[in-house]
BAKOL-643814 format. One record per residue (C-alpha): y, z, x. Coordinates in steps of 0.02 Angstrom, whole numbers, always signed. Each point is the difference from the previous one (the first is absolute). Layout:
N
PALO,Y,Z,X
...
//
This chain:
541
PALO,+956,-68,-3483
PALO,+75,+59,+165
PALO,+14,-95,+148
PALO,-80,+119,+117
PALO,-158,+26,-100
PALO,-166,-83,+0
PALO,+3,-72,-158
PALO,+182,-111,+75
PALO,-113,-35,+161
PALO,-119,-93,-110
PALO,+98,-64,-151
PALO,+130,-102,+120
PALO,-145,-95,+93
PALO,-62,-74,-163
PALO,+153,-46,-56
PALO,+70,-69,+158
PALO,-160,-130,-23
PALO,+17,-57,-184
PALO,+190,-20,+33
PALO,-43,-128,+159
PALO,-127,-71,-121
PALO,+104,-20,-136
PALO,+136,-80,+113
PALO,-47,-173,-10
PALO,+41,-10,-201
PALO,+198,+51,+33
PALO,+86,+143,-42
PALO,-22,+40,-175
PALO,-185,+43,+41
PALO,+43,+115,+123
PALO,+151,+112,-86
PALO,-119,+7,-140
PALO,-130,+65,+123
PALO,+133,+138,+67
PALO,+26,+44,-150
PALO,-179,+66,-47
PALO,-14,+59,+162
PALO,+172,+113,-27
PALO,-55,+49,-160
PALO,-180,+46,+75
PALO,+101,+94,+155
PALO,+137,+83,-127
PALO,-140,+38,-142
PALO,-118,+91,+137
PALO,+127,+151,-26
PALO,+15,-3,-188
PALO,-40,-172,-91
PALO,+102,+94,-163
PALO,+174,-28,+103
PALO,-14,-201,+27
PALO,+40,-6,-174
PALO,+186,+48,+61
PALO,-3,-113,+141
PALO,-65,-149,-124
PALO,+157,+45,-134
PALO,+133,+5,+153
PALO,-96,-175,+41
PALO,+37,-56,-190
PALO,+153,+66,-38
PALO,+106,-56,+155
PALO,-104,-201,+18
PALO,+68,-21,-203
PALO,+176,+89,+30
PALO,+34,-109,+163
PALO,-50,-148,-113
PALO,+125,+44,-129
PALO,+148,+33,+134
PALO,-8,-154,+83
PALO,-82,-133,-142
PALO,+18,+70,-169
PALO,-147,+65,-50
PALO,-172,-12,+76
PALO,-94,-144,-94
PALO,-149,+30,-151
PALO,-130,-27,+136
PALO,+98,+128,+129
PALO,-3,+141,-130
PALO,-187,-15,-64
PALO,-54,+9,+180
PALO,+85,+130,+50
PALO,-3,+89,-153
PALO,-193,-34,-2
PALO,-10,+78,+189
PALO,+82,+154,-75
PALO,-92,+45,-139
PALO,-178,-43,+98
PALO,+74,+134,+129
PALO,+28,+121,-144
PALO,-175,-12,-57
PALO,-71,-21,+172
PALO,+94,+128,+108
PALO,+86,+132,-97
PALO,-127,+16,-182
PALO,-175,+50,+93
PALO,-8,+160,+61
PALO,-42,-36,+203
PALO,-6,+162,+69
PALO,-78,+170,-58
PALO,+139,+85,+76
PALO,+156,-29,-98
PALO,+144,-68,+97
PALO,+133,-29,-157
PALO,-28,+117,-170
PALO,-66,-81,-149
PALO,+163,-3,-64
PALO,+64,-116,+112
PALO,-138,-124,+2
PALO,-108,-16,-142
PALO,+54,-163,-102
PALO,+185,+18,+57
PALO,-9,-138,+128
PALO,-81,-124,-123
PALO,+146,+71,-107
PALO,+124,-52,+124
PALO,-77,-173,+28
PALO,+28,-37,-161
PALO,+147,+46,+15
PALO,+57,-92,+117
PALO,-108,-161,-69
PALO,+118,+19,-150
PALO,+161,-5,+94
PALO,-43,-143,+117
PALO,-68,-105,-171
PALO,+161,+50,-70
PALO,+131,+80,+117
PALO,+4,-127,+137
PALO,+12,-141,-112
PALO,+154,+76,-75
PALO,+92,+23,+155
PALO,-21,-178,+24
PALO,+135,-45,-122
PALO,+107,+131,+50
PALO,+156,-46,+132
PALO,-56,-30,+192
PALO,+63,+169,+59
PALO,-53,+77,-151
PALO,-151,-68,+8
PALO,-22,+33,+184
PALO,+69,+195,-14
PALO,-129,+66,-135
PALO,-143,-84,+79
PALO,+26,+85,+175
PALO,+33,+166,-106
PALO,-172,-11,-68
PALO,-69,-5,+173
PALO,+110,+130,+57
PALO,-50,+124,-168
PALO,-186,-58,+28
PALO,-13,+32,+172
PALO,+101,+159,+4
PALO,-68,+78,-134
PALO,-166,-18,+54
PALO,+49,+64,+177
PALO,+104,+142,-70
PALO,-127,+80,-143
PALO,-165,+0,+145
PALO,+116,+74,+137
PALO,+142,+87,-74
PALO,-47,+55,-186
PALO,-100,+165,+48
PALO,+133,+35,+148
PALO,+144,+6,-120
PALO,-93,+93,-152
PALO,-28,+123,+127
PALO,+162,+19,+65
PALO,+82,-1,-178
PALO,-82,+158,-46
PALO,+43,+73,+175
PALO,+186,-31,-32
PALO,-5,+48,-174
PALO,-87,+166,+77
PALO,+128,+43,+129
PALO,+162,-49,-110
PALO,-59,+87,-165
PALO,-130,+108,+43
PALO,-94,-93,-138
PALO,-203,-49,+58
PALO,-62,-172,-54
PALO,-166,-68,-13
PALO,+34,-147,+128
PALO,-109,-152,-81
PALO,-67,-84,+144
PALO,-148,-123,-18
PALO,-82,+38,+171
PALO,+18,-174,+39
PALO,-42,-85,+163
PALO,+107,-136,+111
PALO,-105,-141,+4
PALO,-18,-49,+174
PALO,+132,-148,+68
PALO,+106,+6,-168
PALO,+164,+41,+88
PALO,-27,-141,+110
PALO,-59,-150,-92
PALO,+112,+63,-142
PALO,+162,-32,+116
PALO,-87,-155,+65
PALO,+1,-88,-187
PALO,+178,+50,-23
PALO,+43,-73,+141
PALO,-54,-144,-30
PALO,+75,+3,-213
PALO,+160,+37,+92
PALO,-27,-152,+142
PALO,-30,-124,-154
PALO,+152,+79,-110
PALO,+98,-47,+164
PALO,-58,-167,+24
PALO,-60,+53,+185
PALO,-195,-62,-80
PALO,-40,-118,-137
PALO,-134,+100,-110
PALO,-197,-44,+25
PALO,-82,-111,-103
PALO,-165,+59,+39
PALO,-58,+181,-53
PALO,-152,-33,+109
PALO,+133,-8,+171
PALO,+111,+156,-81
PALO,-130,+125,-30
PALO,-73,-39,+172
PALO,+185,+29,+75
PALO,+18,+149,-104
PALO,-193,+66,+41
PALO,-29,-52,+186
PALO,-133,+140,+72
PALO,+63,+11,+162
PALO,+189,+81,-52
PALO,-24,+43,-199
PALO,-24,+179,+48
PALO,+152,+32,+131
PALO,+63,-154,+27
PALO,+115,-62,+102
PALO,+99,-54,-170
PALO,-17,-167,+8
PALO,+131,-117,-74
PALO,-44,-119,-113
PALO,+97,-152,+84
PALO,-90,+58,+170
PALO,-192,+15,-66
PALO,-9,-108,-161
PALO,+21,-163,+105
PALO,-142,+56,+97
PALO,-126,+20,-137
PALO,+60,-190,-73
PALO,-39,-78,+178
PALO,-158,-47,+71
PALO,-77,+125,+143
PALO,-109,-17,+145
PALO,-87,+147,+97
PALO,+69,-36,+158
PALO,-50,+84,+192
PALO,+186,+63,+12
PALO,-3,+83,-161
PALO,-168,+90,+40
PALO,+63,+46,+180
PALO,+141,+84,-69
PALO,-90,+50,-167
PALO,-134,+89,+108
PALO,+129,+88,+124
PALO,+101,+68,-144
PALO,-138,+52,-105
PALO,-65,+112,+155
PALO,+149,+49,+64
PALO,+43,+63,-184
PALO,-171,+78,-23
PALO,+25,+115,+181
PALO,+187,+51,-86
PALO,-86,+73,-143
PALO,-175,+84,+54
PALO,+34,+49,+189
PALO,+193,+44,-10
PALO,+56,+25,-183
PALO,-159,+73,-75
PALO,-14,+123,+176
PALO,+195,+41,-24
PALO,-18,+39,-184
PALO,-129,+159,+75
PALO,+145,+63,+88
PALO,+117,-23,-149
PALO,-102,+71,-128
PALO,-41,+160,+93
PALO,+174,+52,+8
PALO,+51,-62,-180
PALO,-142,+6,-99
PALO,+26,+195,-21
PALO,+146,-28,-83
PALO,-25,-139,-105
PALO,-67,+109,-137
PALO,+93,+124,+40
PALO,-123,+121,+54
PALO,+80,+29,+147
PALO,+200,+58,-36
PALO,+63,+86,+180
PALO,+101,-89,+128
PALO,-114,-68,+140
PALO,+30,+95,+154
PALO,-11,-126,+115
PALO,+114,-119,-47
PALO,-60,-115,+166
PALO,-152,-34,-119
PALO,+83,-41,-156
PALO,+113,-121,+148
PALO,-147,-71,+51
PALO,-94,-43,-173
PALO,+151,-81,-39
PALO,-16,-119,+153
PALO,-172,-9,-48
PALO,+45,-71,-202
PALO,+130,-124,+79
PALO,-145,-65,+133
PALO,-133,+6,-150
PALO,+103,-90,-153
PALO,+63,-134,+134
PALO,-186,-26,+72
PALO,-78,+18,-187
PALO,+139,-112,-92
PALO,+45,-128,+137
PALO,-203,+3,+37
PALO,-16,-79,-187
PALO,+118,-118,+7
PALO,-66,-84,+152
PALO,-187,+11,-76
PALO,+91,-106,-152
PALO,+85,-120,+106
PALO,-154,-9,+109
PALO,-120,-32,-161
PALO,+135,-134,-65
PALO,-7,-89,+152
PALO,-171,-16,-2
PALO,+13,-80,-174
PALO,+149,-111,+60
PALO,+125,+102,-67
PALO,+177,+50,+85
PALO,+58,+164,-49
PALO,+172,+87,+40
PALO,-16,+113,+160
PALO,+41,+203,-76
PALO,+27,+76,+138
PALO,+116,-35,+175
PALO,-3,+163,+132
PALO,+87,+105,-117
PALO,+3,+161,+112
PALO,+111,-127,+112
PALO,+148,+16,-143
PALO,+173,+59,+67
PALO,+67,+12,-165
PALO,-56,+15,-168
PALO,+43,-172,-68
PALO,-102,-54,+159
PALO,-149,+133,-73
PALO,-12,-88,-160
PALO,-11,-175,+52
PALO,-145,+59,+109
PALO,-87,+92,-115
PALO,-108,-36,-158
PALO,+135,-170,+18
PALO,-86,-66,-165
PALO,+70,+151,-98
PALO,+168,+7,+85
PALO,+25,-188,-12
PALO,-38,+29,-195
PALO,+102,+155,-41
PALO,+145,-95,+117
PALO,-13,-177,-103
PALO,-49,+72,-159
PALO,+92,+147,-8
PALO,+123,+51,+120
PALO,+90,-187,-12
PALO,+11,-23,-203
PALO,+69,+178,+34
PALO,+143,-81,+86
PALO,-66,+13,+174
PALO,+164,+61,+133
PALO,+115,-113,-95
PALO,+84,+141,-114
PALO,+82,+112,+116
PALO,-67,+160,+106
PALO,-30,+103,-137
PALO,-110,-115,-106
PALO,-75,-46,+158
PALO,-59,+151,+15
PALO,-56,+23,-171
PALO,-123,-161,+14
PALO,-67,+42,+145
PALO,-41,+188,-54
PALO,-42,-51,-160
PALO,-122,-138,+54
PALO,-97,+130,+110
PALO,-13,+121,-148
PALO,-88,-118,-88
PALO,-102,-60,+156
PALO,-52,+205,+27
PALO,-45,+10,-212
PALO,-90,-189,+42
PALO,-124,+107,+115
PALO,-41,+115,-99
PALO,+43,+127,-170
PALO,+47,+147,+105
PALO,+158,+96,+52
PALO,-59,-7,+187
PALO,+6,-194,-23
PALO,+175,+19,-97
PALO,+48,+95,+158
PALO,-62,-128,+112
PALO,+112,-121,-72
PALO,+165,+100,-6
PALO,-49,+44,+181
PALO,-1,-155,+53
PALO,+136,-71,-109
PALO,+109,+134,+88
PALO,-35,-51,+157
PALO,+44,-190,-26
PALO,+165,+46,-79
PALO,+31,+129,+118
PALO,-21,-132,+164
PALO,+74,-126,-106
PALO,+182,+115,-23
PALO,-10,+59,+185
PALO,-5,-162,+40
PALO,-128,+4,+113
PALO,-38,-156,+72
PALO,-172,-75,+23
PALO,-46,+22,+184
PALO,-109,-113,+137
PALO,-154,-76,-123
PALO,-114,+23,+160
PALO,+33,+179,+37
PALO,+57,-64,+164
PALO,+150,+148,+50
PALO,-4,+176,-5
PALO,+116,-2,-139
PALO,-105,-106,-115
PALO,-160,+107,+48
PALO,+83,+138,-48
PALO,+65,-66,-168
PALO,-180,-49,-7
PALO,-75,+183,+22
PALO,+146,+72,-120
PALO,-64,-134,-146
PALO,-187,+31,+33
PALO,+19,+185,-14
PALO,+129,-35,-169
PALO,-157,-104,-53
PALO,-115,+143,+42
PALO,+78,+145,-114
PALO,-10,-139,-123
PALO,-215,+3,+2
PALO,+36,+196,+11
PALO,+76,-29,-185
PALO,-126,-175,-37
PALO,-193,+89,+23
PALO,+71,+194,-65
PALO,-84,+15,-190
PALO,+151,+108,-54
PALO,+156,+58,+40
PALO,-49,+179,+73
PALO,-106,-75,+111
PALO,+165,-87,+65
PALO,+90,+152,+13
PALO,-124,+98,+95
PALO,-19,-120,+120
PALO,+182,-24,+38
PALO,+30,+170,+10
PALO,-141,+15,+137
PALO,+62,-138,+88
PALO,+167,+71,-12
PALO,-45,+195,+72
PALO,-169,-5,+41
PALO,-33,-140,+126
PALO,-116,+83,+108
PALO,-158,-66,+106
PALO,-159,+46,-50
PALO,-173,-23,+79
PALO,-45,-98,-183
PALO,+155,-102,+19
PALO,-29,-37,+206
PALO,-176,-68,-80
PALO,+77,-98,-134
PALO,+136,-85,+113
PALO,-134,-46,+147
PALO,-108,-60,-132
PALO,+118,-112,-65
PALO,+71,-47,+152
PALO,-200,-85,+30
PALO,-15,-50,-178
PALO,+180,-115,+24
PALO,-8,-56,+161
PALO,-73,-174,-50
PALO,+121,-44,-122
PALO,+149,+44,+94
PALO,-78,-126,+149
PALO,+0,-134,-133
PALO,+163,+50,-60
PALO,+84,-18,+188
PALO,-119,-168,+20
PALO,+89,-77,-151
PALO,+165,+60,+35
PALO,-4,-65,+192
PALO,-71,-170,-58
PALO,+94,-32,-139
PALO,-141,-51,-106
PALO,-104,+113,-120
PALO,-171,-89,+56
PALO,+22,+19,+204
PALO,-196,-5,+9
PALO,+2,-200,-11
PALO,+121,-2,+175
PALO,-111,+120,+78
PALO,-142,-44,+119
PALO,-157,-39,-56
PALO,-91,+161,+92
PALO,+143,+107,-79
PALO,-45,-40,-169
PALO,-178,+14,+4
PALO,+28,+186,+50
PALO,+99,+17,-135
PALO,-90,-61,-143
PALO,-156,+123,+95
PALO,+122,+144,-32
PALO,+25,-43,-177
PALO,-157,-24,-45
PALO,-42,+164,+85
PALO,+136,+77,-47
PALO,-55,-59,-210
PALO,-168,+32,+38
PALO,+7,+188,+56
PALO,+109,+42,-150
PALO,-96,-105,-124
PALO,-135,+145,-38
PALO,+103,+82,-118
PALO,+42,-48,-186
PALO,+147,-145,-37
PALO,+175,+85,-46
PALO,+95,-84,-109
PALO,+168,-61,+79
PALO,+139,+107,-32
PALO,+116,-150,-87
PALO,-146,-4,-139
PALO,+74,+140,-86
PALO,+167,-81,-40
//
């Protein structure tokens, strides 16, 4: 179910009123309320795939149990055991949909398989660790969340990506052609995110920074919540899980600022990101299959498309997170904020920790740190820091563009960090940090040259027109003017929040002022709403 489609418009009223109904019998009521309702919003797209999201639920609830009490108790494992294998006949046996999103192969009785599977090792597995040493103990449970979870993650989004690029290798080295087997498989929607939220959390518990859930009920509605389960922000579990165990009201502020966010996030993606993505996908789409193979001859176009990806993937991405946030808080809910002005970054180290700050604030504590962090010396320094964004580039997606994004901007971060080049005025207050500011934005910019390419030629036709063919065209004066109207609201917000200091500067403005603004939005929605929902582009990582 997407948030800008009818279907959301009318699904979110009806739950908004059983959740305020069922809020006078506590909180286990409600999270098990969320829960359907995630599984109802999550299920809309494919029920088949909430089988995953169900064994994720399972498999990290019993190994947090068994790092940080033993083993889960008898009544622990039948439940959650029990929840699996009624998702296995529930979810992934029937066949929903005529067309086919997994082959047979895949599905079929294999998930029942793997329930049992998994029934057997928590009846007999988990028990056995218990009488192994503490660390011992603690080590191979976390490892069977990490295998799990991985493995899962890796066969849906990486297995077909790899075959195929095995038999291209084997190809160009030995001139020998190989049947590639690839299963045609599809990424289930929100796997890459909710998979990194339940490690997380494994990892949180193996570090005694959480004490495990008793309650499957409160897990799987921490590890299912509608509002982020298909693009987050990655919430922590030491952040979110508290929420679901404490009671919640449906208070004014929360629907003030529920309602402004969920608007303002709404204009982002149909009047700016959707109208930008036009613009975008007239000078790219030609060369996304390849059909098109010369360098563009007006390079000012191919400039100008790429302005228009880093104003569409900012309004489409950022627009999502604040529709979350702005759902949560109508629910009571508190989640992290994902995005802070990140076209204001002087630096790249500023850049990340304004940017998707849920996945840098995971690949930085998750990765980058256990790593060793900057406490190794320059060159291993460097090493972490490129190797963490290689893995955040691969994280996006199984393609050498996204492989490229990563080395990109791994290079850059070493490459400031061995210059030494010191991070300038937060506030873009001097000429010197405005134009450290303009030098990262357009470092950022190559990088969505590199981030919405499909392949690799793509990149180098493109660079080579921006390199000896920038040239002004009549198409590219239309392209520019049109997305010089298409940004000009965004960019007002964008100077609004950075003047004020606040990232909601509607509540300080007058009341007459903010009237006219929520007019334009819902104007602004309104005359964009006749055509049908896109997804968001974060959906397909």
């Amino acid at each position: 179910m997407l948030f800008n489609s009818l279907e959301f418009a009318v699904f979110l009223p009806i739950v908004l009123a059983l959740y305020a109904a069922c809020g006078m019998r506590g909180p286990r009521l409600q999270n098990g309320l969320l829960i359907v309702a995630s599984y109802v919003f999550y299920g809309w797209w494919d029920p088949r795939f909430l089988f995953l999201i169900v064994a994720s639920t399972v498999v990290d609830y019993s190994a947090a149990l068994s790092i940080d009490r033993g083993c889960p108790t008898r009544e622990q494992r039948w439940r959650a055991n029990g929840a699996l294998v009624a998702a296995a006949l529930i979810f992934a046996t029937p066949d929903w949909q005529d067309s086919a999103r997994l082959p047979t192969t895949v599905l079929g009785w294999s998930p029942l398989l793997g329930a049992a599977a998994w029934c057997a090792f928590s009846e007999f597995g988990l028990p056995a660790f218990a009488r192994w040493p503490e660390e011992r103990r603690r080590r191979a449970a976390l490892t069977t969340s990490l295998v799990v979870n991985l493995g899962i993650l890796g066969f849906f989004k990486y297995f077909d990506w790899f075959a195929e690029s095995l038999a291209a290798a084997v190809e160009a080295t030995f001139g020998v052609q190989l049947s590639p087997f690839t299963l045609g498989l599809v990424l289930p929607v929100g796997i890459s995110f909710y998979t990194l939220q339940t490690i997380s959390y494994s990892i949180d518990v193996y570090r005694r920074e959480l004490p495990a859930s008793r309650s499957l009920v409160d897990f799987a509605a921490y590890v299912a919540f509608f509002p982020q389960l298909v693009a987050g922000p990655i919430e922590r579990g030491r952040q979110l899980i508290p929420q679901f165990q404490a009671v919640r009201r449906i208070r004014p502020e929360g629907i003030r600022d529920g309602l402004w966010l969920i608007a303002w996030g709404l204009f982002k993606k149909i009047a700016i990101a959707d109208a930008a993505a036009v613009i975008v996908n007239r000078t790219f789409g030609p060369y996304d299959d390849l059909s098109l193979m010369t360098v563009p001859e007006d390079g000012v176009r191919v400039l100008v498309a790429i302005y228009a990806f880093a104003l569409q993937i900012y309004a489409d991405f950022s627009g999502y997170s604040d529709i979350a946030r702005g759902t949560a808080k109508l629910l009571g809910f508190e989640l992290m904020v994902n995005f802070r002005l990140p076209y204001f970054a002087v630096d790249p180290s500023s850049f990340w920790e304004r940017w998707h700050i849920s996945l840098s604030s995971w690949l930085r504590d998750y990765l980058y740190v256990p790593l060793g962090g900057n406490r190794r010396g320059r060159w291993r320094t460097g090493f972490n820091l490129s190797a963490t964004m290689w893995i955040g580039g691969l994280w996006h997606g199984a393609a050498w563009t996204f492989v490229l994004w990563g080395v990109f901007h791994g290079a850059v971060l070493v490459i400031y960090r061995v210059l030494g080049l010191r991070r300038g005025s937060e506030d873009l207050s001097g000429p010197r940090s405005v134009l450290q500011g303009l030098v990262m934005f357009h470092l950022v910019c190559f990088g969505w040259l590199l981030f919405r390419a499909q392949n690799l030629e793509t990149v180098r036709l493109f660079v080579a027109s921006l390199w000896g063919q920038l040239h002004w065209t009549a198409q590219a004066g239309h392209d520019f003017y049109g997305l010089a109207l298409i940004a000009w609201p965004l960019v007002a917000m964008q100077v609004a929040q950075w003047w004020s200091g606040r990232l909601d500067p509607i509540h300080q403005w007058p009341a007459l002022v903010r009237v006219q603004v929520w007019l334009a939005l819902g104007l602004g929605i309104a005359a964009h709403s006749g055509r049908p929902a896109s997804e968001f582009i974060y959906f397909a990582f």
